[in-house]
C-alpha positions as CSV (number, residue, x, y, z in Angstrom):
1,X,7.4,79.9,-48.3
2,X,8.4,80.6,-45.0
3,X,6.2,82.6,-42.1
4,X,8.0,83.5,-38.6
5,X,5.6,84.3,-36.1
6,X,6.8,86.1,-33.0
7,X,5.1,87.8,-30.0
8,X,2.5,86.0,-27.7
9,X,2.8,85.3,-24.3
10,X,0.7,85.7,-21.1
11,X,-1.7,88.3,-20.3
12,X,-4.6,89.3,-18.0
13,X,-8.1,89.2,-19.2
14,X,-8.5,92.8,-20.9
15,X,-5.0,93.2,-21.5
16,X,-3.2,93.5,-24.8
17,X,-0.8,91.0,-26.7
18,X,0.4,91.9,-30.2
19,X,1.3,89.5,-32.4
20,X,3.9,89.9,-35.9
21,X,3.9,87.2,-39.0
22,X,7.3,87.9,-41.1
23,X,7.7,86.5,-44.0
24,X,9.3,87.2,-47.6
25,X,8.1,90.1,-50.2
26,X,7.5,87.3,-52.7
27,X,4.9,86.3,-50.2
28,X,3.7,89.7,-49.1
29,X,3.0,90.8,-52.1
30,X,1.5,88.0,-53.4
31,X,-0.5,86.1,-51.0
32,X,-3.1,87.0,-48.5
33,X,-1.7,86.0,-45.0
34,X,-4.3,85.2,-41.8
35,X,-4.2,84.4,-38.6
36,X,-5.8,81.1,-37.0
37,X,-5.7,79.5,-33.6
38,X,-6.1,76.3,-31.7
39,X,-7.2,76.5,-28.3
40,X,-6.1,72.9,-26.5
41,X,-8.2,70.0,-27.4
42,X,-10.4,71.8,-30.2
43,X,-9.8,72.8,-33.9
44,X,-8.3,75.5,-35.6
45,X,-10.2,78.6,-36.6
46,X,-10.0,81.6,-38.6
47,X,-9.2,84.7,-36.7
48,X,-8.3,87.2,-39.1
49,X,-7.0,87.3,-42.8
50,X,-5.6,90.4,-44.8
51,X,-5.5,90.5,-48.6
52,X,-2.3,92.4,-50.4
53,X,-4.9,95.1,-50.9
54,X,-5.3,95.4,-47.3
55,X,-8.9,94.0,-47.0
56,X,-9.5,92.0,-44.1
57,X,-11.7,89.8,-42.8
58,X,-12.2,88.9,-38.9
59,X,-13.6,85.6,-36.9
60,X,-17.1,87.3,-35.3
61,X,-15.9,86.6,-32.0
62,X,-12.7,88.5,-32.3
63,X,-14.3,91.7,-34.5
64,X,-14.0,95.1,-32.6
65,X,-11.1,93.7,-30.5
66,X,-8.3,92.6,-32.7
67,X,-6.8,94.4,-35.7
68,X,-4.8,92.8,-38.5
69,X,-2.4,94.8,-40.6
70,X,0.1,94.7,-42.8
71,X,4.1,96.4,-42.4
72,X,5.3,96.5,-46.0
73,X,8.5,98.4,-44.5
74,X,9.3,94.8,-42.8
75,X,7.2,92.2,-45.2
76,X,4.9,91.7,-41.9
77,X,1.1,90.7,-40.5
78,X,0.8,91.8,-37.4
79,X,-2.3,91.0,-35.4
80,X,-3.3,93.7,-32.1
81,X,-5.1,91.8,-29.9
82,X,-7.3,94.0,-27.3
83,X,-10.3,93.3,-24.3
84,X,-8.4,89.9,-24.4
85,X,-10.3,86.9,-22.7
86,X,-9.8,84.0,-21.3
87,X,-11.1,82.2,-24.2
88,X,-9.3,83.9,-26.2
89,X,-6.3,81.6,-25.2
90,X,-5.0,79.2,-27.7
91,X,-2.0,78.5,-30.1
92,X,-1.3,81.1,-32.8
93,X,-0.9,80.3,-36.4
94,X,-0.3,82.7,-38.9
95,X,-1.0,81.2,-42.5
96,X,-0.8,81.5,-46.6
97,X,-1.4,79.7,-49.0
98,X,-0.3,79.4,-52.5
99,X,-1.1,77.4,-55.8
100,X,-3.4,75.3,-53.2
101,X,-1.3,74.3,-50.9
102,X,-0.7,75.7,-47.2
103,X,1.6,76.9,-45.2
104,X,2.0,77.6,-41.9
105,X,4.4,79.8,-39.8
106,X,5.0,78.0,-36.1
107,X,2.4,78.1,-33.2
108,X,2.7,81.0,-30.7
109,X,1.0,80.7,-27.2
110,X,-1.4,82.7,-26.1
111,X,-2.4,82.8,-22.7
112,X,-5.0,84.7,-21.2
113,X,-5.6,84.6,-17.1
114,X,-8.6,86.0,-15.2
């Protein structure tokens, strides 16, 4: 099981970022794939997770500002992140898991400035 994330990067507080998950169609059709993060120095948390069905299921402190969704033309999660704040900033994660065990795609930064 492999996950690619890509996008990220450095953006002002109310800006935009969007971020992609790639990954396999044995995955992608299978598995439910989320988003977590790690800000520096605290744990990591659930942002947002899609099922194959497309139901999803958002962190309360990212709901009405991010959107995850899935790109069956590429086998992709992609997470729109909106009204960014500062505390949104943290390392990325996008994540699966199968037959109990997880697996995670690499961290992308995300920095948000004020």
């Amino acid at each position: 099981v492999q996950l690619q994330a890509s996008g990220g990067g450095l953006a002002q507080a109310g800006g935009s970022l969007r971020l992609s998950c790639a990954t396999s169609g044995s995955v992608f059709n299978v598995n439910a794939i989320g988003w977590y993060r790690q800000p520096t120095g605290k744990q990591r948390e659930m942002v947002a997770v899609i099922s194959v069905g497309g139901n999803t299921h958002y962190a309360d402190s990212v709901k009405g500002r991010y959107t995850i969704s899935r790109d069956t033309a590429t086998n992709t999660v992609n997470l729109q992140m909106n009204s960014l704040r500062v505390e949104d900033t943290a390392v990325y994660y996008c994540h699966t898991s199968r037959l109990g065990r997880d697996y995670w795609g690499q961290g992308t930064q995300v920095t948000v400035s004020s």
